[in-house]
N, CA and C atoms as an extended XYZ file, in Angstrom:
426
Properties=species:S:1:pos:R:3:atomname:S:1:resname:S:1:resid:I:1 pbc="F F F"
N       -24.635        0.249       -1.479 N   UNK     1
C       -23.224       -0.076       -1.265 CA  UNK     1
C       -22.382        0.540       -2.387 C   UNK     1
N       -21.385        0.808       -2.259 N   UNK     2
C       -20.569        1.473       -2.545 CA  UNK     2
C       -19.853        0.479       -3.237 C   UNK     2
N       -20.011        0.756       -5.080 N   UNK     3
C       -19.070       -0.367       -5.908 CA  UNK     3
C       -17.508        0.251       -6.003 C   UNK     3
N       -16.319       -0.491       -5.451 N   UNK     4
C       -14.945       -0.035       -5.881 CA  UNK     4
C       -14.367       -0.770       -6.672 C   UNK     4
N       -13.514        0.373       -7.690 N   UNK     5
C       -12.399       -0.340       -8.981 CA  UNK     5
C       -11.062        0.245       -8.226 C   UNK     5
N       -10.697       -1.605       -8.519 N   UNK     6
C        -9.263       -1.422       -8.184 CA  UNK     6
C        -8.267       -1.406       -9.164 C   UNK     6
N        -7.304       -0.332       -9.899 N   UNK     7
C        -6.679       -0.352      -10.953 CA  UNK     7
C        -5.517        0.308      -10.760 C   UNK     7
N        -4.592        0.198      -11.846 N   UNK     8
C        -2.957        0.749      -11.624 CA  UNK     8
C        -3.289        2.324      -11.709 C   UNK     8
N        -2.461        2.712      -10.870 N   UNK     9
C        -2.494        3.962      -10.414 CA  UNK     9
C        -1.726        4.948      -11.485 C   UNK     9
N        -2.451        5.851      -12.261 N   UNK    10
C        -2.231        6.791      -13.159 CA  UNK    10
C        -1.706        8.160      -12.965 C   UNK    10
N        -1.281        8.598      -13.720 N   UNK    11
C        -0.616        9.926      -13.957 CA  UNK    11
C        -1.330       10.972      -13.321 C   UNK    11
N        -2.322       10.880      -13.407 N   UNK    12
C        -3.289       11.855      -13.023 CA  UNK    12
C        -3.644       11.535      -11.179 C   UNK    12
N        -3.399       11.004      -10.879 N   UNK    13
C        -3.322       10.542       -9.395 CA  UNK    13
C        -2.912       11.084       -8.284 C   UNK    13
N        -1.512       11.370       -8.745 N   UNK    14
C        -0.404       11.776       -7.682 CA  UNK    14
C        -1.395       12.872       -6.780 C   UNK    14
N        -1.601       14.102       -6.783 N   UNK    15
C        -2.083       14.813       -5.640 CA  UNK    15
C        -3.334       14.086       -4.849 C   UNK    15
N        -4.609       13.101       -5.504 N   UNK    16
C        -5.277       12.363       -4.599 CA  UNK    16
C        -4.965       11.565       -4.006 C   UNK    16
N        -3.520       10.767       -4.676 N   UNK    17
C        -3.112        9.690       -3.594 CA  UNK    17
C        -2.275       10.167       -2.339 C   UNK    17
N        -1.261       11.627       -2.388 N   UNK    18
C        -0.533       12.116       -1.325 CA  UNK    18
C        -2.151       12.583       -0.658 C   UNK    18
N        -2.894       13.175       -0.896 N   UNK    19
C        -4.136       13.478        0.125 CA  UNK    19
C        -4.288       12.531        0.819 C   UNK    19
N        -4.683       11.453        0.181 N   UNK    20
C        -5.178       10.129        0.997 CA  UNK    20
C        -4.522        9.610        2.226 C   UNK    20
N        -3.130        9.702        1.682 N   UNK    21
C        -1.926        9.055        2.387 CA  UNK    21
C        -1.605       10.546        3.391 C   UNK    21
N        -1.779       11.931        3.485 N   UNK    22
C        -2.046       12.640        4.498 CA  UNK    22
C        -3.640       11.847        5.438 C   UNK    22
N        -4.505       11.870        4.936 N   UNK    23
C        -5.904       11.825        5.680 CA  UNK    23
C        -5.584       10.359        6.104 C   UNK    23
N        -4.818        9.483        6.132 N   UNK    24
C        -4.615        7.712        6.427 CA  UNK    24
C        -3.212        8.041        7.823 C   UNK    24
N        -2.955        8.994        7.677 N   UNK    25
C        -1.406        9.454        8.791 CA  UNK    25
C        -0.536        8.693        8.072 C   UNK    25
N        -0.039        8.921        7.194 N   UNK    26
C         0.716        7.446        6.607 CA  UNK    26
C         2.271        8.349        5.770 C   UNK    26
N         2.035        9.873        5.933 N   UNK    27
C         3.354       10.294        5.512 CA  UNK    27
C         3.761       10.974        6.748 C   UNK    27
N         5.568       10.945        6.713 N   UNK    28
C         5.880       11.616        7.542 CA  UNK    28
C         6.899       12.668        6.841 C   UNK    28
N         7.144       13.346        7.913 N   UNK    29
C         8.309       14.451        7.245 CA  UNK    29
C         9.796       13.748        6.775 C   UNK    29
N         9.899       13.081        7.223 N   UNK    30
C        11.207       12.572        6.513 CA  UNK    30
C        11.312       11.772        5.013 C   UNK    30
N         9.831       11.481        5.119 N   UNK    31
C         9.762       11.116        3.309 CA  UNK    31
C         9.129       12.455        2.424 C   UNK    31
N         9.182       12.383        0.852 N   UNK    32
C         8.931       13.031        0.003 CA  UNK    32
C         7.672       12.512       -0.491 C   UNK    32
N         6.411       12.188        0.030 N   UNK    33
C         5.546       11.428       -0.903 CA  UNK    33
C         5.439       10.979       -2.353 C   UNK    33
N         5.414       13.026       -3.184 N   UNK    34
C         5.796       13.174       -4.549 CA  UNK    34
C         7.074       11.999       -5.205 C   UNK    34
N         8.132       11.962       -4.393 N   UNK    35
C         9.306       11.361       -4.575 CA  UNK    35
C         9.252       10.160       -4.328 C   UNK    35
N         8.080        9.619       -3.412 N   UNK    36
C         8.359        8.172       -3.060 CA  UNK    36
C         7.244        7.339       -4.729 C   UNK    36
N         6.662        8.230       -4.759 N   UNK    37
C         5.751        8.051       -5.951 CA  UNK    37
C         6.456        7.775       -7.755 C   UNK    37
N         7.596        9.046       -7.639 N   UNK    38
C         8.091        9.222       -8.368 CA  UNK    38
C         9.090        8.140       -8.761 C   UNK    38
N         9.403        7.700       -7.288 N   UNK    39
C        10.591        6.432       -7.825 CA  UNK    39
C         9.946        5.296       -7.894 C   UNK    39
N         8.596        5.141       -7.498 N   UNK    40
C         7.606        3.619       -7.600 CA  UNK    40
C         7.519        3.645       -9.017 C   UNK    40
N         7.375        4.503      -10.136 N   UNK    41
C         7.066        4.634      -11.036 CA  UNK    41
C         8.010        4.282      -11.896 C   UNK    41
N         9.453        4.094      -11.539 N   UNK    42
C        10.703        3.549      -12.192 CA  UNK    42
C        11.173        2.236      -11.820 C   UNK    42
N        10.502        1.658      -10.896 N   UNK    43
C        10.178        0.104      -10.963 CA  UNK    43
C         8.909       -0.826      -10.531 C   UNK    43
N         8.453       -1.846      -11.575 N   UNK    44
C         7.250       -2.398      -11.044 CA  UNK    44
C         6.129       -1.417      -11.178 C   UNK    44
N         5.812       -0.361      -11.859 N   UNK    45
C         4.141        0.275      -11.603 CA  UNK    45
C         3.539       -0.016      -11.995 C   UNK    45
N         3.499       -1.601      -12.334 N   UNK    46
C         2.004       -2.162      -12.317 CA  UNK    46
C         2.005       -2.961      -11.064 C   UNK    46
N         2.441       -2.482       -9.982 N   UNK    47
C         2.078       -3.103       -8.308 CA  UNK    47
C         2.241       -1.882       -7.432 C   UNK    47
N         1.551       -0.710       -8.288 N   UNK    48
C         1.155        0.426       -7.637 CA  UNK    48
C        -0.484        0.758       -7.760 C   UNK    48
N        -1.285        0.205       -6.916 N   UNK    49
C        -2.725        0.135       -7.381 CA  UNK    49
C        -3.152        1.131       -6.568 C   UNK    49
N        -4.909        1.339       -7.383 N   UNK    50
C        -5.545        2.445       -6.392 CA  UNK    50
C        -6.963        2.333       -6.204 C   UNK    50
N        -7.909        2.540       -5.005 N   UNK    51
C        -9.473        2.055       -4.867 CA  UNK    51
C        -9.809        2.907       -5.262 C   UNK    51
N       -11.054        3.222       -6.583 N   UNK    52
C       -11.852        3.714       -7.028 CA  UNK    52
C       -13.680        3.671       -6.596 C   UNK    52
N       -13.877        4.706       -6.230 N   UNK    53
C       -15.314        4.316       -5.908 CA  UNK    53
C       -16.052        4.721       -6.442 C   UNK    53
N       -17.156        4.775       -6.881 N   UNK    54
C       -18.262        4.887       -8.109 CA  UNK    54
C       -18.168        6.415       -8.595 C   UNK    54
N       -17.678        7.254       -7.603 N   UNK    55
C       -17.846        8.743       -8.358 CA  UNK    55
C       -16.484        9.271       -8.386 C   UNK    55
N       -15.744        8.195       -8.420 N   UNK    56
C       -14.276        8.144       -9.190 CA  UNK    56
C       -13.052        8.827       -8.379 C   UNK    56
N       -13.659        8.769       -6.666 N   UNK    57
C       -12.825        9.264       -6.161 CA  UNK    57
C       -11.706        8.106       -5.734 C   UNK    57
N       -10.709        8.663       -5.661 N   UNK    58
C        -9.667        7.487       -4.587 CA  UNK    58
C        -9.686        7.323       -3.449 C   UNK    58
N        -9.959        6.439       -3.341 N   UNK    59
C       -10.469        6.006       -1.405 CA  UNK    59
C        -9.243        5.213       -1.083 C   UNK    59
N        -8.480        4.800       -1.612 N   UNK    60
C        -7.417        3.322       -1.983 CA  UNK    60
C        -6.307        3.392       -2.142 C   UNK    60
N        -5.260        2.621       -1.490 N   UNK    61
C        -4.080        2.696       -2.536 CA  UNK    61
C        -3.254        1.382       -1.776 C   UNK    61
N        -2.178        0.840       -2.824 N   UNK    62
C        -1.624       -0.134       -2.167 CA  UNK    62
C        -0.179        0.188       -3.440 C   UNK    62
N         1.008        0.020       -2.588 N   UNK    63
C         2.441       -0.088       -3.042 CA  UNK    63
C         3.000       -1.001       -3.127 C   UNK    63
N         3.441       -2.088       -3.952 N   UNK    64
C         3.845       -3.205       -3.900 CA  UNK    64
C         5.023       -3.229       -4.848 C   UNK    64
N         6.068       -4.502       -4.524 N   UNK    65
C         7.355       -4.882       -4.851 CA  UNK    65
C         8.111       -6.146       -4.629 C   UNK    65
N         8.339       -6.419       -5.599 N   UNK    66
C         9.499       -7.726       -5.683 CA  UNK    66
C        10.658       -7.714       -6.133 C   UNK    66
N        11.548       -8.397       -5.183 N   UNK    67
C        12.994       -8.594       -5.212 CA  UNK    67
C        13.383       -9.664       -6.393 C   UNK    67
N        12.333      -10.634       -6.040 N   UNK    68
C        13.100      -11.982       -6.812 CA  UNK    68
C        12.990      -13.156       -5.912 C   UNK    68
N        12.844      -12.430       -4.329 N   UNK    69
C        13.128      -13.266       -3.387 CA  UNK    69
C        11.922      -13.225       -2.353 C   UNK    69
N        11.412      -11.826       -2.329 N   UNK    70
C        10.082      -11.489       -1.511 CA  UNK    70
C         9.279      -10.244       -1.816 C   UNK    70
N         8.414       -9.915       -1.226 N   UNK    71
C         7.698       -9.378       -2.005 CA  UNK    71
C         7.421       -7.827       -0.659 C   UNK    71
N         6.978       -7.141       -0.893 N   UNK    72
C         6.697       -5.930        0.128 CA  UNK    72
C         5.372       -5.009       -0.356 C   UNK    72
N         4.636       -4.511        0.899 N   UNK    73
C         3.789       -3.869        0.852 CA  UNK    73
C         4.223       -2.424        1.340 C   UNK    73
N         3.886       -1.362        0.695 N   UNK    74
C         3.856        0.224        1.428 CA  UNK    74
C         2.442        0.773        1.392 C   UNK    74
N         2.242        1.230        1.999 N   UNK    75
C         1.247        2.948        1.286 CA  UNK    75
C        -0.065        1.880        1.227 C   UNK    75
N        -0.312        0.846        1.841 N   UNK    76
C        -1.900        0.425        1.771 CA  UNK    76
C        -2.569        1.266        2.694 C   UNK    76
N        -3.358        1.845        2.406 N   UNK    77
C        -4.391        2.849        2.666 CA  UNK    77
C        -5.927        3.419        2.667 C   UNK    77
N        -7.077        3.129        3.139 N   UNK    78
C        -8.435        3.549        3.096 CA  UNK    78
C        -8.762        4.593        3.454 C   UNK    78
N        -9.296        5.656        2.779 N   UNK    79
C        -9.548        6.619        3.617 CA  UNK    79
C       -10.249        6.194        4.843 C   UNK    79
N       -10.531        7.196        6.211 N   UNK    80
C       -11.246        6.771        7.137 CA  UNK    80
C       -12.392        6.849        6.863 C   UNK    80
N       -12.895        7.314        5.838 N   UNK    81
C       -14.633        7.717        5.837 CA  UNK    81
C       -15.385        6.110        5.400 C   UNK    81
N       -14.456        5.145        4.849 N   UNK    82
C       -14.491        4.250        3.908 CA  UNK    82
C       -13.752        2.745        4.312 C   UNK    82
N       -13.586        2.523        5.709 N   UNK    83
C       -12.825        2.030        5.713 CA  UNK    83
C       -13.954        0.714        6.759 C   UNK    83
N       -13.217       -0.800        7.062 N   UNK    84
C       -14.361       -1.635        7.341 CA  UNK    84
C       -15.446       -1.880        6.111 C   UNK    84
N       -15.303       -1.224        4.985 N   UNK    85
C       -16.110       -2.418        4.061 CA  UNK    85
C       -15.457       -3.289        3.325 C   UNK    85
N       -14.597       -3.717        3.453 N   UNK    86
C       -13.295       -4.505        2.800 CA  UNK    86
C       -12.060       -4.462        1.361 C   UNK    86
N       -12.488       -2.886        1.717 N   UNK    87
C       -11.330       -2.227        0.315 CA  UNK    87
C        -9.572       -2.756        0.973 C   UNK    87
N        -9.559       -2.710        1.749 N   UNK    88
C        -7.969       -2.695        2.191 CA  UNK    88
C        -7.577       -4.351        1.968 C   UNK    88
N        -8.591       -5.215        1.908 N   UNK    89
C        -8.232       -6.605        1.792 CA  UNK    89
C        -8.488       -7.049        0.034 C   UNK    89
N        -9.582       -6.211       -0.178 N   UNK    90
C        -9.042       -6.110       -1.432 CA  UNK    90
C        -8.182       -5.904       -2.577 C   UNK    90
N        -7.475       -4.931       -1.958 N   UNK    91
C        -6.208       -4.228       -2.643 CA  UNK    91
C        -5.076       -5.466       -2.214 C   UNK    91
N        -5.324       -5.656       -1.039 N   UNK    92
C        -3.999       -7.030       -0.599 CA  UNK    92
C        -4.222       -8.214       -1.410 C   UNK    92
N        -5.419       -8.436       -1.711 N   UNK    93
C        -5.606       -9.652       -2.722 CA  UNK    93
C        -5.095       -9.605       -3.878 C   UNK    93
N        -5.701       -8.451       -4.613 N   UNK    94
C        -5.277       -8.182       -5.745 CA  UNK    94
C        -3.560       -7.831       -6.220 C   UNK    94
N        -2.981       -7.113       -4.869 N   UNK    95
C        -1.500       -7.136       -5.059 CA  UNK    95
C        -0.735       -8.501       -4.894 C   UNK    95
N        -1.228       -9.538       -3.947 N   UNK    96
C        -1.388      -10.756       -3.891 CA  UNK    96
C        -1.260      -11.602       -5.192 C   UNK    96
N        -2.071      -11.636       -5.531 N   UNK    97
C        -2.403      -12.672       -7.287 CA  UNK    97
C        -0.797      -12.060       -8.071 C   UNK    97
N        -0.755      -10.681       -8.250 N   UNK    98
C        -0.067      -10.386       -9.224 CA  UNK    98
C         1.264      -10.908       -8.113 C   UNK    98
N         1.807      -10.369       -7.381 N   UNK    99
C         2.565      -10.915       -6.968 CA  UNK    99
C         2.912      -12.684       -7.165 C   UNK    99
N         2.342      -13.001       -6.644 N   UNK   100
C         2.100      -14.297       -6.807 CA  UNK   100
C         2.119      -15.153       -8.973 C   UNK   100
N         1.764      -14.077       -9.537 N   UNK   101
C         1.681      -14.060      -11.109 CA  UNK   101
C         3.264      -13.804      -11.654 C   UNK   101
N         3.767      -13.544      -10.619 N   UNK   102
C         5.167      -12.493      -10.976 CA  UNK   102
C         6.263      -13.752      -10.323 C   UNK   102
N         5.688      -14.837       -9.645 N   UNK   103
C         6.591      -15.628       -9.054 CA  UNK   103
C         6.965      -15.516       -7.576 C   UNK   103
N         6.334      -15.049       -6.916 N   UNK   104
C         6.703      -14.521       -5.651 CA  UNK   104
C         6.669      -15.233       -4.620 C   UNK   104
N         7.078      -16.206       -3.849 N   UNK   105
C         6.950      -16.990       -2.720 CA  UNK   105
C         6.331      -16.813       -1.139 C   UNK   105
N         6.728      -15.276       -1.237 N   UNK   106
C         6.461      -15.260        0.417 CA  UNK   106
C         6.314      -13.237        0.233 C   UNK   106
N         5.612      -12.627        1.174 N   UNK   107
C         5.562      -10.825        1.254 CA  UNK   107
C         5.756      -10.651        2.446 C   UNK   107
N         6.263       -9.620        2.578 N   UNK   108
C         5.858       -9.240        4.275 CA  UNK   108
C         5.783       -7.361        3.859 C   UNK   108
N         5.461       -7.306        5.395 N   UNK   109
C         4.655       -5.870        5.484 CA  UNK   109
C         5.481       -5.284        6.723 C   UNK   109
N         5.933       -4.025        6.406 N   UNK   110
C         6.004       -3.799        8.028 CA  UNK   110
C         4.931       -2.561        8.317 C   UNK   110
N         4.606       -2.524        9.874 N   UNK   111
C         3.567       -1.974       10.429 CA  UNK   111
C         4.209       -1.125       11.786 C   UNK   111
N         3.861       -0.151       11.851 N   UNK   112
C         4.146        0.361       13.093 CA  UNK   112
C         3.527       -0.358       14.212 C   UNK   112
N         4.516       -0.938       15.181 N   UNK   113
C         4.018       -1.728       16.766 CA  UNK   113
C         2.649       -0.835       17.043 C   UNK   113
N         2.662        0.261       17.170 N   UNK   114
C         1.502        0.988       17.920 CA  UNK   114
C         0.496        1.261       16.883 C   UNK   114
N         0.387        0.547       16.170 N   UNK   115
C        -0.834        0.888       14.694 CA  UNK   115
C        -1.290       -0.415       15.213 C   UNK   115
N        -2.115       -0.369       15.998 N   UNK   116
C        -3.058       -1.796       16.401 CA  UNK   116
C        -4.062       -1.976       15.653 C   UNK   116
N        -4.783       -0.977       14.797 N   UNK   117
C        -5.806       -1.610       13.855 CA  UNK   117
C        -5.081       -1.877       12.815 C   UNK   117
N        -4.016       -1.380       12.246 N   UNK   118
C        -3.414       -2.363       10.837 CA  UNK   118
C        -2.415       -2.863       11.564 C   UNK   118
N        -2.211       -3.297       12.610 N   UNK   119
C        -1.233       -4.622       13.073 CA  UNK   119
C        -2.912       -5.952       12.892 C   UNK   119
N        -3.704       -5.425       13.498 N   UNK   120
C        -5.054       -6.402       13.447 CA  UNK   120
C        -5.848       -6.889       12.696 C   UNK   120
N        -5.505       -6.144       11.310 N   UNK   121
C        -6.186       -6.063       10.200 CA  UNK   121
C        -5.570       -7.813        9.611 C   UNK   121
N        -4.037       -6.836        9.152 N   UNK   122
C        -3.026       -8.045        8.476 CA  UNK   122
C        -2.870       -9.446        9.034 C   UNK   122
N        -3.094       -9.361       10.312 N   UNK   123
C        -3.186      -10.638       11.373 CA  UNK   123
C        -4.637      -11.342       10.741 C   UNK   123
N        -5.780      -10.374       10.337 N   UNK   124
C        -7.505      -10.718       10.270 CA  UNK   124
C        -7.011      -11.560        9.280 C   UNK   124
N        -6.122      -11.556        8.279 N   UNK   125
C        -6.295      -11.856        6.939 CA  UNK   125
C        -5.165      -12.615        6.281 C   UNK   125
N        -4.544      -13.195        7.758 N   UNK   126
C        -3.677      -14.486        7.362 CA  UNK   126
C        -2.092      -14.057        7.757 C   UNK   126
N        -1.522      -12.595        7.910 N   UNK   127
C        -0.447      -12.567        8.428 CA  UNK   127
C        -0.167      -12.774        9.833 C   UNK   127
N         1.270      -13.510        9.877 N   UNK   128
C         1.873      -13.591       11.559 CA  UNK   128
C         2.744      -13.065       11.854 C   UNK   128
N         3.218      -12.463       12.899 N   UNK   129
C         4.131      -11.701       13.729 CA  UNK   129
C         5.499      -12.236       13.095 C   UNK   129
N         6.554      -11.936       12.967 N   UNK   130
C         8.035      -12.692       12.505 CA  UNK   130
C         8.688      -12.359       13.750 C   UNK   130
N         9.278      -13.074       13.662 N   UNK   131
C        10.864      -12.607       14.879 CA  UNK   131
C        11.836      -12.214       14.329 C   UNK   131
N        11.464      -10.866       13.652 N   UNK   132
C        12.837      -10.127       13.214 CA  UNK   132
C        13.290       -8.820       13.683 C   UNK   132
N        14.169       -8.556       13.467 N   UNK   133
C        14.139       -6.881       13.566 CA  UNK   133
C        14.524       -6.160       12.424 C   UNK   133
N        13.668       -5.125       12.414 N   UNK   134
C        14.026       -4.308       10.762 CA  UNK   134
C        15.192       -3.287       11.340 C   UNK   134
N        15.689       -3.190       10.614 N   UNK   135
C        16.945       -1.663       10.768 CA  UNK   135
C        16.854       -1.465        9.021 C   UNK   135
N        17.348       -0.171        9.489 N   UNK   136
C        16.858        0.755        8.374 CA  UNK   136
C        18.408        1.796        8.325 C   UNK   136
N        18.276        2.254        6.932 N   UNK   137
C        19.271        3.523        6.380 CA  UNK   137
C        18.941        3.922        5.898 C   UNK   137
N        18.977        5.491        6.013 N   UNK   138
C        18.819        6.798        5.100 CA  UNK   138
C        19.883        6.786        3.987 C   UNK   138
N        19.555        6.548        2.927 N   UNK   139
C        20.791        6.738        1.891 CA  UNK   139
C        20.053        7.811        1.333 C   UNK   139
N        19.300        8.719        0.713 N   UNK   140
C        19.150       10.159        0.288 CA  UNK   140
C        18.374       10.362        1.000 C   UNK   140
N        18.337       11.615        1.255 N   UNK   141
C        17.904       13.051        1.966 CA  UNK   141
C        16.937       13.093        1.369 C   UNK   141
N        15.092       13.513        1.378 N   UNK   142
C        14.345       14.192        0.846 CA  UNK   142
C        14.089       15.730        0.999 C   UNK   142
């Protein structure tokens, strides 16, 4: 079995974690990965974690954030080669505690409707559906 370290995500990172997050489908063209990275790093990057697996590759990653008021997940990610041995609930735990260390009451996640294995996952592991609707704004261009 395959031992993973889960730890804050370092300088040296950035091109394995945009790989990952290509090989997970998890960027699109309208974001900057580099940039979404770049601005995680100017608030909270110690709730930017990453799965380490014994020969030190990144299999992992989880984006996390607090308002004051709630808490948010981005960019949780397993590679596919690696995925089903319970790295992705790991990383939620661990962003979890600290969250939770930080004062945090309540997180939510959003998921694409048609991502049925991470709509199924987050459901496996204690999240429920909300009755909301997200809307969204582009305030910069990447």
């Amino acid at each position: 079995m395959t031992e993973i370290t889960i730890r804050p995500y370092g300088s040296n990172d950035e091109a394995a974690v945009i790989q990952l997050w290509h090989d997970c489908g998890l960027t699109v063209t309208w974001n900057d990965p580099a940039k979404d990275i770049e601005r995680k790093l100017t608030e909270q990057p110690e709730l930017f974690l990453v799965a380490q697996n014994n020969d030190a590759s990144i299999i992992g990653s989880i984006m996390a954030g607090f308002d004051g008021h709630r808490g948010a997940v981005n960019y949780l990610a397993v590679h596919p080669d690696h995925r089903k041995q319970g790295i992705a609930e790991k990383l939620m735990n661990k962003v979890e505690a600290l969250l939770i260390e930080a004062g945090c009451p309540k997180i939510n996640v959003m998921v694409r409707g048609s991502n049925l294995e991470a709509n199924g996952f987050y459901e496996a592991i204690g999240y429920e559906p909300q009755d909301v609707v997200v809307l969204g704004k582009r305030l910069i261009e990447d």
